[in-house]
C-alpha positions, 0 to 999 in steps of 0.5 A: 044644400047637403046635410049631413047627420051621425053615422049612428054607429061606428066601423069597429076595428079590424079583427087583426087589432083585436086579435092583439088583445088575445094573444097578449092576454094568452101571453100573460095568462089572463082569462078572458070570457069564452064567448067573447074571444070566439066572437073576436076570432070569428069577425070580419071586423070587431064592433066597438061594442066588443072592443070596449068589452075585450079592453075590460076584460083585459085590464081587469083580468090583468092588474096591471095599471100599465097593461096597455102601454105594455101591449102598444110595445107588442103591437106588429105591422100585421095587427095593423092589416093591409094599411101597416103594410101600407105605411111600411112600404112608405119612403119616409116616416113623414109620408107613412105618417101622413097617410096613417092619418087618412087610412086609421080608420081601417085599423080601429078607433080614434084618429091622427093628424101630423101637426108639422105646423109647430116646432117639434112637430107631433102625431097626435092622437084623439081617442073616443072617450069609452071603456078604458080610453086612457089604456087605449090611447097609451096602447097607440102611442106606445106602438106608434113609438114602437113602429116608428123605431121598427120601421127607421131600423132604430134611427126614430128618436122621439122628443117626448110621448106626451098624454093628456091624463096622469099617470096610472103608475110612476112616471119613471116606469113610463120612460122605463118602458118606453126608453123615450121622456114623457109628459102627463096633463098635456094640452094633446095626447101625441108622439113628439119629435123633431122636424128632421125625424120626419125625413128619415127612409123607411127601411121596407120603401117599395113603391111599387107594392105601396101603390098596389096596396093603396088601391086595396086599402082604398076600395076597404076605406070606401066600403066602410059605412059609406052612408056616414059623413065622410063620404058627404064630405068628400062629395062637397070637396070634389064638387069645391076643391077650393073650398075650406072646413067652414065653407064644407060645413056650411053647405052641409048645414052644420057648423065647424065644430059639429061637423069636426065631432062627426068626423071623430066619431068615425076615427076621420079628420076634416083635413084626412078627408079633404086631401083623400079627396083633392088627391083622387081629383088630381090624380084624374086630372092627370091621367087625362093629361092636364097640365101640372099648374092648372090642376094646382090652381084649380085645387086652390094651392098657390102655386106649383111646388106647394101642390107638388109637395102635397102630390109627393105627400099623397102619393109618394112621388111628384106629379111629373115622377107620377106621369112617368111612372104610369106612361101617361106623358103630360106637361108639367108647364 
C-alpha cells in the first residue's frame, strides 16, 4: 500500500499572475516595497510566501475595500502564462472551463471544479485560507467573469457571481463593477451561469495550437513538486482506472476527506487528477490501436458515449476525430 503525506510546501504562482499585481499598483500609484517587487520581477515562479506578502502591500497601499475585484477586471490571458493559452485555444467555454480545473495549478493558488451536476451550473472556486483570501478570491472570480465575456466575443451572461464572505463595500458597487448580480454568505464561492452558456464557441478556437500547448503545459504541471500527492495519486489511478475517490485514498492510507485537504493545499482537485490520469491511459490505448469500447470498460465508464463525451472533454475531440487526426487508424467497435 502507497502512503501519501503533505507536500510541506507549496508551487507558488507563476511570476506573469504576480506581475499583474505590480503593474496594477504602478497603475494606481501605489508603492510597494522595493525589494519585494525585485524578487517578483527576477522569479521564475512566485512563493506563496511572497504572494501573501504583494497582496498586503497591495491592499494596504491602496485603501481600496474593493481593490481585488478591480484588479480581476484587468487580469489578460498572458497574466495566466501558457495555460491562458491554452483555454483560449479551447472549442468551448465548457471545455476551456473543465481543463482550467486540471491545469490551475500552473497559474497559482486555489483550485476550480465545473459542477455541471446542479442546475445552473457553476465554476467554483476554493482559495487557501492566507493573507487577504476574500481579496484574492474576488480577484479570480472577477477575471474569471472578465475572461469568460473576452473569450465568447461578449455572448457569456452569468447568472450570479456568488461569494462566501460579506461584502467588504456595497453590494451595488459589486454589480457596478461586474455589470453581473451577486450573492454574499454563499454556500460556494463560484461563477454561476446557465447550462447552455457552457457550449458557446470560443472566439480563439485552434486546435492545432491547443494540442501543442497542452503537451507544453503538461511537461510544466508534471515538473512541479512532483514528490507531492498528485502524483501519488495518479499512480494509484493509472495502476485502478476503475477505481473512485474512497478506494484511492484507502490504498494511499488516508481518508477521503484527508486526502481531498492535501490535494487543495496544491491548488488540485481528486477529480482534476483523476481525469489527468484516465486521459493519458486512453490515450495510450489508443495510439496502440485498441478498439474504442474496450478502453471505455477498462476505465470504468458505462458505456461508449459516456467515455466519448469525457474523451471530447479531455481532448477537445472524440476518440475517433483523435484517430484520424494523429494517422493512427483504429476501430471504434
Amino acid at each position: 500500500m502507497t502512503t501519501v503525506e503533505g507536500s510541506g510546501g507549496s508551487r507558488g504562482v507563476t511570476t506573469h499572475y504576480a506581475r499583474a499585481l505590480l503593474q496594477a499598483a504602478e497603475h494606481d500609484g501605489v508603492a510597494l516595497p522595493a525589494d519585494l517587487a525585485a524578487r517578483v520581477r527576477g522569479a521564475e515562479r512566485v512563493p506563496l510566501a511572497w504572494q501573501d506578502e504583494l497582496w498586503e502591500a497591495y491592499c494596504a497601499g491602496s485603501g481600496d475595500p474593493l481593490a481585488g475585484l478591480r484588479l480581476g477586471r484587468r487580469i489578460e490571458v498572458g497574466h495566466l502564462d501558457s495555460p491562458g493559452v491554452l483555454l483560449a485555444t479551447c472549442d468551448t467555454l465548457g471545455e476551456a472551463l473543465e481543463e482550467l480545473a486540471a491545469y490551475v495549478p500552473v497559474i497559482g493558488e486555489g483550485s476550480f471544479e465545473l459542477r455541471r451536476d446542479v442546475a445552473p451550473v457553476r465554476a467554483e472556486y476554493t482559495h487557501p485560507r492566507t493573507t487577504r483570501h476574500r481579496e484574492r478570491t474576488e480577484a479570480v472570480l472577477a477575471s474569471l467573469l472578465h475572461l469568460a465575456r473576452w473569450a465568447t466575443g461578449g455572448r457569456f451572461g452569468a447568472v450570479a457571481v456568488a461569494f462566501t464572505h460579506e461584502p467588504l463595500a456595497p453590494a451595488e458597487e459589486y454589480e457596478a463593477e461586474l455589470g453581473a448580480p451577486v450573492r454574499f454568505a454563499a454556500a460556494y464561492d463560484a461563477l454561476v451561469c446557465d447550462a447552455d452558456q457552457l457550449d458557446l464557441p470560443l472566439v480563439q478556437a485552434n486546435p492545432a495550437l491547443h494540442d501543442h500547448l497542452r503537451e507544453l503545459v503538461d511537461r510544466t504541471l508534471a515538473g512541479l513538486d512532483a514528490a507531492g500527492p498528485g502524483p501519488r495519486v495518479q499512480q494509484v489511478v493509472r495502476e485502478h482506472p476503475d477505481w473512485g475517490r474512497d478506494r484511492v485514498a484507502a490504498e494511499l492510507a488516508v481518508s477521503s476527506r484527508h486526502l481531498n485537504r492535501l490535494l487543495g493545499e496544491e491548488g488540485l482537485t481528486f477529480k482534476a487528477v483523476r481525469e489527468r490520469a484516465l486521459a493519458d491511459i486512453a490515450v495510450r490505448a489508443l495510439d496502440r490501436g485498441d478498439r474504442v469500447v474496450d478502453v471505455a470498460a477498462r476505465l470504468g465508464y458505462s458505456d461508449e458515449t459516456a467515455f466519448s463525451r469525457a474523451f471530447r472533454r479531455w481532448r477537445g475531440t472524440t476518440p475517433g476525430q483523435y484517430r484520424d487526426r494523429s494517422g493512427r487508424g483504429g476501430t471504434t467497435g
